[in-house]
Residue frames relative to the residue before (quaternion, step in Angstrom):
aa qw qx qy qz dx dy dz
X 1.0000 0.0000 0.0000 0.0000 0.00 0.00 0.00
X 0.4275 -0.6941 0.5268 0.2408 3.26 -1.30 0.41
X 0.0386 -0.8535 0.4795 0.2002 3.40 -0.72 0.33
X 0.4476 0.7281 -0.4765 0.2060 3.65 1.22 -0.55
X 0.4293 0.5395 -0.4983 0.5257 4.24 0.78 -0.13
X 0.8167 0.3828 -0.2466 0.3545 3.97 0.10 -0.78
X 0.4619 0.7258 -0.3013 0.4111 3.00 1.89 -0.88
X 0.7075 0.6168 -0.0910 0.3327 2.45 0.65 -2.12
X 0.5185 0.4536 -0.3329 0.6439 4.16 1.18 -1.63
X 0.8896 0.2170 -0.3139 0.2510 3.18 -0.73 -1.22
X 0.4552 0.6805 -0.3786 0.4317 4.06 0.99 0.41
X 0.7541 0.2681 -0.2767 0.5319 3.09 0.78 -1.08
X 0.3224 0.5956 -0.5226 0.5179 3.92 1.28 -0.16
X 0.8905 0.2540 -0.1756 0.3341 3.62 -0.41 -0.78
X 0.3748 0.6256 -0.4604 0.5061 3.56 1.75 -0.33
X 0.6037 0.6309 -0.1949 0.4467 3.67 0.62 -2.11
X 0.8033 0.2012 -0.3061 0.4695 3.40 -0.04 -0.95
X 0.4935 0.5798 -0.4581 0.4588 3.99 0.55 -0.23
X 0.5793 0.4077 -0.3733 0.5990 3.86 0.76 -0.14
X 0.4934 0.5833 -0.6194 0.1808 3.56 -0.40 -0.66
X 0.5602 -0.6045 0.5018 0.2626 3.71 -1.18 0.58
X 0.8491 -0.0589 0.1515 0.5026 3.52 0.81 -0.74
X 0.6058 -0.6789 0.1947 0.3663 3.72 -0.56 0.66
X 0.6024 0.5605 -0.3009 0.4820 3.22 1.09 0.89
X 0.4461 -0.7514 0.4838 0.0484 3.70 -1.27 0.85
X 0.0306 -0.8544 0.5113 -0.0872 3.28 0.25 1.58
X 0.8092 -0.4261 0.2132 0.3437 3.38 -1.11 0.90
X 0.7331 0.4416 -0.2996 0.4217 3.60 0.56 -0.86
X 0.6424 0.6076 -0.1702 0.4350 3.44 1.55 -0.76
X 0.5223 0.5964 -0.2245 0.5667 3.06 1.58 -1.09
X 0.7293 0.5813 -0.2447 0.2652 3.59 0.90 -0.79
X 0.5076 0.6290 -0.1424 0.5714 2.44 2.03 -1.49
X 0.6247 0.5552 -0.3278 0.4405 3.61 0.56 -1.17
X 0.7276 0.4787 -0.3311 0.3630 3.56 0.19 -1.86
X 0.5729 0.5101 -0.3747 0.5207 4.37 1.26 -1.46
X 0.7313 0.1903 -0.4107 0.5102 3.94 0.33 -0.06
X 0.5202 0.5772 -0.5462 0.3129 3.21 0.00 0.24
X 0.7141 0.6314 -0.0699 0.2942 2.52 1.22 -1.34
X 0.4399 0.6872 -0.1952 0.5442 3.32 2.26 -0.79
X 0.5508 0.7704 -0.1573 0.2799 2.92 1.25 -2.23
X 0.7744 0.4310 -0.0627 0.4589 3.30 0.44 -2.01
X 0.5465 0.6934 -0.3310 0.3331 3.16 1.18 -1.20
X 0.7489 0.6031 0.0650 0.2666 2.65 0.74 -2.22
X 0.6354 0.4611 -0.1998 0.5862 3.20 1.28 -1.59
X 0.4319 0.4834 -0.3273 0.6875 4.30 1.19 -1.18
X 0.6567 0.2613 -0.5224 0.4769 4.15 -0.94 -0.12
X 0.7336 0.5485 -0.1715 0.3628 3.67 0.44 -1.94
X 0.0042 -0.7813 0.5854 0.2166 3.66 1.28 -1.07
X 0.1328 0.6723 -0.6383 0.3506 2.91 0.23 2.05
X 0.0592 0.8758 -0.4758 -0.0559 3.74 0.30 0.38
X 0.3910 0.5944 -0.4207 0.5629 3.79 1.53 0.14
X 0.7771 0.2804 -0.2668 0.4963 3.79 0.60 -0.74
X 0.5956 0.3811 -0.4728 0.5257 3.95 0.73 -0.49
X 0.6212 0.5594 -0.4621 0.2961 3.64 0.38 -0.51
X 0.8045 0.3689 -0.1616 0.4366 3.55 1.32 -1.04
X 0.4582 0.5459 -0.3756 0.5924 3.27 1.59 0.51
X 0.7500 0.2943 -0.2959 0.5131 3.57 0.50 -0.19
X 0.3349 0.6031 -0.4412 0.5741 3.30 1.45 0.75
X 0.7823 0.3441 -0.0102 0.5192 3.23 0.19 -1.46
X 0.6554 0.3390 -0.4293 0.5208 4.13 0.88 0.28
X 0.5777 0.4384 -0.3925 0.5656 3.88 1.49 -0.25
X 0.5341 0.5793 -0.4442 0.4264 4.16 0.74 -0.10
X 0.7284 0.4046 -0.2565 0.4898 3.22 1.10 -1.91
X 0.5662 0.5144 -0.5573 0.3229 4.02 0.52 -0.76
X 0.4247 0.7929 -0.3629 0.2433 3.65 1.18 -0.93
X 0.7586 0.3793 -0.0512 0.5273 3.05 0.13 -2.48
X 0.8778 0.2163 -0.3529 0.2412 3.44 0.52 0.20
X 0.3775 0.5585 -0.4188 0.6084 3.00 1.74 0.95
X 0.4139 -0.7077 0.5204 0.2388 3.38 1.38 0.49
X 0.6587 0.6007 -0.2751 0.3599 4.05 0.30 0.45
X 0.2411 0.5389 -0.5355 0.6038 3.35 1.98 0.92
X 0.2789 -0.6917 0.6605 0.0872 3.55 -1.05 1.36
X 0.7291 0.0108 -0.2711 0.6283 4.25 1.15 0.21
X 0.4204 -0.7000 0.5767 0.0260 3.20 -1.09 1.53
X 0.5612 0.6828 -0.1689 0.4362 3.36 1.11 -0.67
X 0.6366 0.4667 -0.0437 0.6124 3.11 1.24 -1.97
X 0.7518 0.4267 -0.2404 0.4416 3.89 0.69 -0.68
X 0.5067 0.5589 -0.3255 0.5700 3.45 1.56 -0.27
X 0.7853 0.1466 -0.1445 0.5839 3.79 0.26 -0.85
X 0.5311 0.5240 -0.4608 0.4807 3.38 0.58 1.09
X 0.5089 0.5587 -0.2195 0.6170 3.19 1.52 -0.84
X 0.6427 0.4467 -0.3102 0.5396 3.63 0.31 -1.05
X 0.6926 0.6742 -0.1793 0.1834 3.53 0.16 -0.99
X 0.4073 0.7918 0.1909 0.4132 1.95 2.12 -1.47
X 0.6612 0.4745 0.0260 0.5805 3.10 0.54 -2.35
X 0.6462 0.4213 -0.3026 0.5598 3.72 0.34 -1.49
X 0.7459 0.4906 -0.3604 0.2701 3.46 -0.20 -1.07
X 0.6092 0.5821 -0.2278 0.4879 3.13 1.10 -1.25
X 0.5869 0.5929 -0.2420 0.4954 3.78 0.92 -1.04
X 0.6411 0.4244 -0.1966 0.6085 3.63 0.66 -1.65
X 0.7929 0.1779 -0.4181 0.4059 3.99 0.29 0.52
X 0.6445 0.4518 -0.4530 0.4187 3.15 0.39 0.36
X 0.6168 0.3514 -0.4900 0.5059 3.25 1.03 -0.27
X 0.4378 0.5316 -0.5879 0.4244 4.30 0.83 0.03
X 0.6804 0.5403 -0.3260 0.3726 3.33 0.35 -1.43
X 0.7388 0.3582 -0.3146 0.4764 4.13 0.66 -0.74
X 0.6387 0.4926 -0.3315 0.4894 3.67 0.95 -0.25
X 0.8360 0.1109 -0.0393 0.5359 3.54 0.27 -1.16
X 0.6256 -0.6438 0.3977 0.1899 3.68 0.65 0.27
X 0.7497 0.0240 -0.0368 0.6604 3.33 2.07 -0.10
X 0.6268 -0.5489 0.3692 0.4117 3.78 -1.20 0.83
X 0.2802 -0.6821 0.6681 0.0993 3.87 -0.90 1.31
X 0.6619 0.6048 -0.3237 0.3021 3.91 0.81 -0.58
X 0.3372 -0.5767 0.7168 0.1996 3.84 -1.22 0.07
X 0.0186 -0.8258 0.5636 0.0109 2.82 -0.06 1.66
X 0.1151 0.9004 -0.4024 0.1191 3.78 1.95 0.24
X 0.6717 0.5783 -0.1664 0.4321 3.02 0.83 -2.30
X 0.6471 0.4414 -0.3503 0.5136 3.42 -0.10 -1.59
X 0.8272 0.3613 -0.2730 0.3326 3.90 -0.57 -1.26
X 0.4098 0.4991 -0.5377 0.5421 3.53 1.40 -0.06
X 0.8451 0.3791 -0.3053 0.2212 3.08 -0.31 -1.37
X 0.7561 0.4247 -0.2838 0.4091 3.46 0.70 -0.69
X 0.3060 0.7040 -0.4439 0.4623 3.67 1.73 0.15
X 0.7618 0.4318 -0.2502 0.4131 3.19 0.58 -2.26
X 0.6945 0.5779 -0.2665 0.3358 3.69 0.70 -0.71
X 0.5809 0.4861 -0.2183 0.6153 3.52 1.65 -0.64
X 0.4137 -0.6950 0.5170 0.2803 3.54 0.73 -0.80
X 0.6151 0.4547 -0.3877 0.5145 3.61 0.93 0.34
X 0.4630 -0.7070 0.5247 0.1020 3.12 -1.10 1.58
C-alpha cells in the first residue's frame, strides 16, 4: 500500500498546528482542523486504516467540543489534541515500516474519551 496521501493529511495537520499563536484552539482553527480531519477519515476508510480513522474521530468529537465552548479543561483538550497529531503520525509511519499499527492506541482513547465524556 501506499501511504504518502495520508502522510501528506496528517503532516500538514501537524505543520498547521505548529503555527498556532498560543496554546489554545479558537473557532476559526478548529474549523480548519475539523476539513482535515475530515480528509483524514476519508483517507484512512480508502487505506482501511482504522487505528487512524478511529483517532481522528476522536479528535473531530474534541474539536466539535472547543467550539461548542463545553470542554470543562481547555488546557487538557489542547495537549490532547497535540497528542493526537503525534499519534496519528506514529501510525503511519507503523503502517510504512511494518505494514500495520505496532502502538496501544488504548491509553490515548481512554484518555481523550474521559475528557469528552463519552464512555
Amino acid at each position: 500500500m501506499e501511504f504518502e496521501t495520508i502522510d501528506g493529511l496528517v503532516g500538514g495537520m501537524a505543520s498547521d498546528f505548529l503555527f498556532l499563536d498560543d496554546r489554545d484552539i479558537d473557532v476559526p482553527s478548529a474549523g480548519k482542523f475539523l476539513n482535515q480531519l475530515e480528509n483524514i477519515i476519508k483517507e484512512a476508510d480508502n487505506q482501511q486504516m482504522e487505528e487512524i480513522k478511529s483517532v481522528a474521530t476522536a479528535l473531530n468529537s474534541l474539536l466539535e467540543k472547543v467550539i461548542l465552548d463545553s470542554l470543562p479543561d481547555r488546557a487538557a483538550g489542547f495537549t490532547t489534541f497535540e497528542k493526537g497529531i503525534s499519534t496519528m503520525q506514529q501510525i503511519v509511519d507503523d503502517y510504512k515500516n511494518f505494514s500495520a499499527c505496532k502502538h496501544d492506541l488504548n491509553p490515548y482513547m481512554d484518555s481523550i474519551s474521559a475528557l469528552i465524556g463519552v464512555k
